[in-house]
C-alpha positions, 0 to 999 in steps of 0.5 A: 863859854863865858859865866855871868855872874851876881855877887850878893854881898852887903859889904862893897868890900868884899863884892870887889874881892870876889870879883878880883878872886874870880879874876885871879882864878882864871875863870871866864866870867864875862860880866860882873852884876853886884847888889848889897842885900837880897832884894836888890839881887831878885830885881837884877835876876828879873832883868839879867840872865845871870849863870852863877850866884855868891852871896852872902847870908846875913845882910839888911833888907833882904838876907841870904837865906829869904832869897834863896828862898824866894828863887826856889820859888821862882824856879830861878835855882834850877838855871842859876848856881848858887855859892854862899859865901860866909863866915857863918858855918855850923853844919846844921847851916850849910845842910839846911842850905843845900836842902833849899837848892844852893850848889855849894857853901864856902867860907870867908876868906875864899882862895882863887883855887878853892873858887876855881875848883868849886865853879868847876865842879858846878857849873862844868869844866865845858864852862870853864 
């Protein structure tokens, strides 16, 4: 089975280097939707079925953390997986996190391994 995934990042730079990362990793990714804040990425959540969510946490307009909010809110985070992907990383961060529903925390810079096992171990190796 093939993932579509969402990229939520406010850095197109980076937005590319997961896409390639996820390439690199091997993984059936069938397609690829990319926004650069929050806002943007609820609009595409409302008009696609997306399976797996990387995002970022601080970005304009919307961030990280209030769209992970709204989606709880929504129901959106009981189909849709979500990895966020940061610098930022103290522990009381990723806690409060995972307590709103995301799958998993990774820091920047992400290797493919460290991507391949993390969507293998949430989305399931059946997937992958």
């Amino acid at each position: 089975m093939s993932l579509s995934v969402l990229i939520v990042d406010d850095s197109a730079t980076v937005r590319a280097v997961i896409t390639k990362t996820l390439d690199l990793a091997g993984l059936p990714v069938a397609c690829v939707y990319e926004a650069s804040n929050g806002e943007e990425a609820l609009n595409i959540l409302a008009e696609h079925h997306i399976d797996l969510l990387f995002s970022d946490i601080n970005m304009p307009v919307m961030s990280g953390v209030e769209m992970i909010e709204r989606m709880a809110a929504r129901g959106l985070l009981e189909t849709i997986r979500v990895v966020v992907v940061s610098t930022e990383g103290s522990a009381t961060r990723i806690e409060q996190l995972k307590s709103k529903g995301v799958s998993a925390y990774l820091r920047k810079p992400v290797a493919p391994e460290t991507i391949r096992k993390v969507v293998h171990d949430i989305v399931g190796a059946q997937k992958c």
